[in-house]
PyMOL CGO cylinders between C-alpha atoms (Angstrom):
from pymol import cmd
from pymol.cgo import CYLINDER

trace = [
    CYLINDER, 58.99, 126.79, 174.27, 57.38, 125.63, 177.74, 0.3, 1, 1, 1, 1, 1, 1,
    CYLINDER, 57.38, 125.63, 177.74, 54.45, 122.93, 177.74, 0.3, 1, 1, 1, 1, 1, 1,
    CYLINDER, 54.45, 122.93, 177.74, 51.95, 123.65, 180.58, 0.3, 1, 1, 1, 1, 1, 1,
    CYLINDER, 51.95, 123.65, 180.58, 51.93, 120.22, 181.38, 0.3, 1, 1, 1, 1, 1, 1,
    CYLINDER, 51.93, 120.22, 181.38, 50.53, 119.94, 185.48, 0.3, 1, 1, 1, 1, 1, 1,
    CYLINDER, 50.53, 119.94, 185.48, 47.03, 119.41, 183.98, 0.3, 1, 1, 1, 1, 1, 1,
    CYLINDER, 47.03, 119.41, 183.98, 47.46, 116.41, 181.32, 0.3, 1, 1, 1, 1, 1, 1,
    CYLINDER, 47.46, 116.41, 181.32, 46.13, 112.78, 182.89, 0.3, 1, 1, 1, 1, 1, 1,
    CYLINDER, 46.13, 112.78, 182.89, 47.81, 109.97, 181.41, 0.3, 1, 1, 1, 1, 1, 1,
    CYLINDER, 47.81, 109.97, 181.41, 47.50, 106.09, 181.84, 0.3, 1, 1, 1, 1, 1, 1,
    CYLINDER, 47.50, 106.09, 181.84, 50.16, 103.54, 181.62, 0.3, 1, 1, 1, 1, 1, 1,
    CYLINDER, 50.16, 103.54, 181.62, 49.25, 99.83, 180.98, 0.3, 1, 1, 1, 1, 1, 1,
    CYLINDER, 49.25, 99.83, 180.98, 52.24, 97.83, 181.47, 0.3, 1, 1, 1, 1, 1, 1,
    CYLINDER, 52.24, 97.83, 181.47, 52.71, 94.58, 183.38, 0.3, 1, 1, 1, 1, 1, 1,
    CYLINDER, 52.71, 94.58, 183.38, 56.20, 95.06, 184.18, 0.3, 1, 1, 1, 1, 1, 1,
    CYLINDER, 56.20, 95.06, 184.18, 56.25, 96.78, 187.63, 0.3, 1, 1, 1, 1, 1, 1,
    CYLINDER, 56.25, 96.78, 187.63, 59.38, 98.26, 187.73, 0.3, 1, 1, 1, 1, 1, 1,
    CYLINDER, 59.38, 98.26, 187.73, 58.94, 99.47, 184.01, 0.3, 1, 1, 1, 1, 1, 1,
    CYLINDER, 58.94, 99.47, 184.01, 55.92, 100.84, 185.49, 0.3, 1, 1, 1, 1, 1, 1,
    CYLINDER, 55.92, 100.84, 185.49, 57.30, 102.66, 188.49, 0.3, 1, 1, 1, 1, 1, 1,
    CYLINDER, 57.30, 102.66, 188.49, 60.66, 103.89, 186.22, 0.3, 1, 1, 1, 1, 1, 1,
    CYLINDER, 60.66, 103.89, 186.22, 57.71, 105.35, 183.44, 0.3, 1, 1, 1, 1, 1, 1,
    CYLINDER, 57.71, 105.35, 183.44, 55.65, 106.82, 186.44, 0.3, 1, 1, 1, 1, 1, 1,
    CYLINDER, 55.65, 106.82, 186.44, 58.94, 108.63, 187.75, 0.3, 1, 1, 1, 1, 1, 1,
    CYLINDER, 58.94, 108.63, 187.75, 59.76, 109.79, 184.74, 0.3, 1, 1, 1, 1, 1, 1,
    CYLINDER, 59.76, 109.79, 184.74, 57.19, 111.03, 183.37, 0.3, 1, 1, 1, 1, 1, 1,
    CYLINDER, 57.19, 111.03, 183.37, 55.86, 113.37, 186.32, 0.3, 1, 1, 1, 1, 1, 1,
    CYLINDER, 55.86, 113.37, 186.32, 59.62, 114.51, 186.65, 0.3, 1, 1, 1, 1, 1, 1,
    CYLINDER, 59.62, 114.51, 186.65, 58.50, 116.11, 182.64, 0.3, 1, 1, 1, 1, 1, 1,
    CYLINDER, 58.50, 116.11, 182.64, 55.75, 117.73, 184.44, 0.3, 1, 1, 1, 1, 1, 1,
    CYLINDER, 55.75, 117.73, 184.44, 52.49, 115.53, 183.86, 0.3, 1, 1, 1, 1, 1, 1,
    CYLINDER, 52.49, 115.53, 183.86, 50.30, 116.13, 186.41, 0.3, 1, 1, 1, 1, 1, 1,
    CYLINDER, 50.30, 116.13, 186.41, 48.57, 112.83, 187.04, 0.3, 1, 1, 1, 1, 1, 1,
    CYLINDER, 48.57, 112.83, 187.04, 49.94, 109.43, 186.13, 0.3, 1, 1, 1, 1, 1, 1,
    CYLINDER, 49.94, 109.43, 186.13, 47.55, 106.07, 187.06, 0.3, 1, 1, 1, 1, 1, 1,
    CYLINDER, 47.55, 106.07, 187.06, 49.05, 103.04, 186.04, 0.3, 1, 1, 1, 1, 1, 1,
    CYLINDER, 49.05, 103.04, 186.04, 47.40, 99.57, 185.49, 0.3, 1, 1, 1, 1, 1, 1,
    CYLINDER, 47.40, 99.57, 185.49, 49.02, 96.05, 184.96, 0.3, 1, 1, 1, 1, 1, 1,
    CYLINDER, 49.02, 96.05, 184.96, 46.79, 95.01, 182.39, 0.3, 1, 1, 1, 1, 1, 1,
    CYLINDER, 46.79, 95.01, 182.39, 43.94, 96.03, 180.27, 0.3, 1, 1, 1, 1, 1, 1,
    CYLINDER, 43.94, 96.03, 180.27, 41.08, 95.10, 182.68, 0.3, 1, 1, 1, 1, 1, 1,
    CYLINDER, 41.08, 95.10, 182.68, 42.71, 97.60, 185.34, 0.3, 1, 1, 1, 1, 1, 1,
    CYLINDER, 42.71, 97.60, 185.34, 43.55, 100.06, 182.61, 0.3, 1, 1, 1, 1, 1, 1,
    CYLINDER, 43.55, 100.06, 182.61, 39.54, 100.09, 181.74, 0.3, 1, 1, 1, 1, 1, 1,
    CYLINDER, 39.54, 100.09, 181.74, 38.44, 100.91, 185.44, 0.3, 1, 1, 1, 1, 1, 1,
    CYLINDER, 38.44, 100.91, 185.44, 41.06, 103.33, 185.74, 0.3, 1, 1, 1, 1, 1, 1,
    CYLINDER, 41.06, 103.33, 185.74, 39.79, 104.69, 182.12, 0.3, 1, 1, 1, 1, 1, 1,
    CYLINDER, 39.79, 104.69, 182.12, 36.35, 104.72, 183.34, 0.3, 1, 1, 1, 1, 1, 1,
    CYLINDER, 36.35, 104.72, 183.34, 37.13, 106.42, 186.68, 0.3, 1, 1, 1, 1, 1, 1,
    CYLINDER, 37.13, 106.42, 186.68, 39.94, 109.14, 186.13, 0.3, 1, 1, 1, 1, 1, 1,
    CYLINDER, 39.94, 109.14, 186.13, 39.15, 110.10, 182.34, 0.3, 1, 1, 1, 1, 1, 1,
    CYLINDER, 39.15, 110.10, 182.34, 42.66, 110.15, 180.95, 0.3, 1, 1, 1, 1, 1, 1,
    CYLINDER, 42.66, 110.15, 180.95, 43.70, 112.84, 178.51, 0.3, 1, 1, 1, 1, 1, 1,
    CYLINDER, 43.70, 112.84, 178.51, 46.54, 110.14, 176.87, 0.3, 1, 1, 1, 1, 1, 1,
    CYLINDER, 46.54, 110.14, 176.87, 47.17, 106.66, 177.58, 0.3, 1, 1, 1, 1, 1, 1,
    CYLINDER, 47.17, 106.66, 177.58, 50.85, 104.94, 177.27, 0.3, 1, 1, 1, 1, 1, 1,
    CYLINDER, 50.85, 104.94, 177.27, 50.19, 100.79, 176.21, 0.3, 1, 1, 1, 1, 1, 1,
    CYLINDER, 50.19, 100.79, 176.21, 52.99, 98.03, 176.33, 0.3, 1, 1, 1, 1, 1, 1,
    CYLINDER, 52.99, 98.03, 176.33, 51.29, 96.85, 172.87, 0.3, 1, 1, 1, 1, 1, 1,
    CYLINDER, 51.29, 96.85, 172.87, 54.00, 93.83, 172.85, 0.3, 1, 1, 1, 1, 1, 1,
    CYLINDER, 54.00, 93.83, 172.85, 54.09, 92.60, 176.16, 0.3, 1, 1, 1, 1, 1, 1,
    CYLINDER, 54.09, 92.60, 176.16, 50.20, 92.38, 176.73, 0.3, 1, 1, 1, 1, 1, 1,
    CYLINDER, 50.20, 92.38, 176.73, 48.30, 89.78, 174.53, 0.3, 1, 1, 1, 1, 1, 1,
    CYLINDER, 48.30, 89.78, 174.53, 47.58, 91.59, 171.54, 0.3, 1, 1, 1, 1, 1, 1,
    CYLINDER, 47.58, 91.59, 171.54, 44.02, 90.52, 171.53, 0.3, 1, 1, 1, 1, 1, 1,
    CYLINDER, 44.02, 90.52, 171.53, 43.78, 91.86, 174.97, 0.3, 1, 1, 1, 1, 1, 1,
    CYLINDER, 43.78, 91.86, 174.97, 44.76, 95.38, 174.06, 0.3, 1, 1, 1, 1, 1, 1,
    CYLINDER, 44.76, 95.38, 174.06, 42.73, 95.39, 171.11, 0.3, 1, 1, 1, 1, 1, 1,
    CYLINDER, 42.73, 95.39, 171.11, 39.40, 94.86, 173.22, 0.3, 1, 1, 1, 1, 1, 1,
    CYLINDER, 39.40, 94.86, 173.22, 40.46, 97.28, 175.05, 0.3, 1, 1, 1, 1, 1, 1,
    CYLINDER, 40.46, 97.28, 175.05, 41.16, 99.99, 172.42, 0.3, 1, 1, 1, 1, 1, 1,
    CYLINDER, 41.16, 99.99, 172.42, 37.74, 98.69, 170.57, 0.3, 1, 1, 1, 1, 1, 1,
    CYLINDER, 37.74, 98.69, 170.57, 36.22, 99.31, 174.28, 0.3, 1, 1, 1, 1, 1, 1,
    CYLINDER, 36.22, 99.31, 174.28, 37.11, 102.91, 174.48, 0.3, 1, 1, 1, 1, 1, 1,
    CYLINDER, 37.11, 102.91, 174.48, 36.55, 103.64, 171.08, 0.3, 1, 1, 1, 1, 1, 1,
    CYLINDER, 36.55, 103.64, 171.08, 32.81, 102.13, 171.03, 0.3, 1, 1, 1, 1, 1, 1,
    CYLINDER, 32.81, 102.13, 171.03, 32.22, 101.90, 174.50, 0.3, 1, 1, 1, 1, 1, 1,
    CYLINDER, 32.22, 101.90, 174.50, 33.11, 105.55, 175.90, 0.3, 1, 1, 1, 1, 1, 1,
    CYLINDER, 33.11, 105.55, 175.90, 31.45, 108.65, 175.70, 0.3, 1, 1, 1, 1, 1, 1,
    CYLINDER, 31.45, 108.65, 175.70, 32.93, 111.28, 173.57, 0.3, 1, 1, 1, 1, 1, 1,
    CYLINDER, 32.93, 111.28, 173.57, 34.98, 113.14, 173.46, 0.3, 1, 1, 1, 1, 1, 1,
    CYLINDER, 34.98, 113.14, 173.46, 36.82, 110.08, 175.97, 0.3, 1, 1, 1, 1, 1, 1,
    CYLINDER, 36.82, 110.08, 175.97, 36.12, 107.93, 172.96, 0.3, 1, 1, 1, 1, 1, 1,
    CYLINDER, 36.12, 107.93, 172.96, 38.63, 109.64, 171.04, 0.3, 1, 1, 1, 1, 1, 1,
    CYLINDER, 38.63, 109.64, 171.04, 41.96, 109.80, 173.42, 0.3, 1, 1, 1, 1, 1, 1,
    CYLINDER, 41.96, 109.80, 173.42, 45.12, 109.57, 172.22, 0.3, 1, 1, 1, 1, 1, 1,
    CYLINDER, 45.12, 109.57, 172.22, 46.36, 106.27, 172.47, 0.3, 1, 1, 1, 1, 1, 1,
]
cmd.load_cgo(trace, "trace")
């Protein structure tokens, strides 16, 4: 089975920059089409805002917890649907 993948969006929110850059590599090597990446939830937002992902990838651990939860609470409330309701 073959996933069309060249049109999926997805955002990664991790402050690690060479996680970052590794997760970036990798995952448009699989075929995503468009990967943004943000070092934190405030970037992740305007990128969120901006680009409209279809997914986003979260370091839940390595962010402050309540950080990533405003964010999540942000999109969910905050956000148009059907953005409201990415996968997360």
């Amino acid at each position: 089975m073959t996933y069309q993948l060249q049109h999926v969006r997805l955002l990664v929110i991790e402050p690690n920059q060479p996680i970052r850059h590794v997760l970036r590599a990798v995952l448009l090597d699989l075929g995503i089409g468009m990967v943004d990446t943000a070092a934190d939830a405030a970037h992740g937002w305007d990128l969120f805002a901006r680009f409209k992902p279809d997914m986003l990838l979260i370091d839940w651990p390595v962010l402050a917890s309540d950080t990533v939860l405003a964010l999540v609470r942000r999109i969910r409330q905050d956000a148009p649907p059907p953005d409201n309701l990415v996968p997360i």
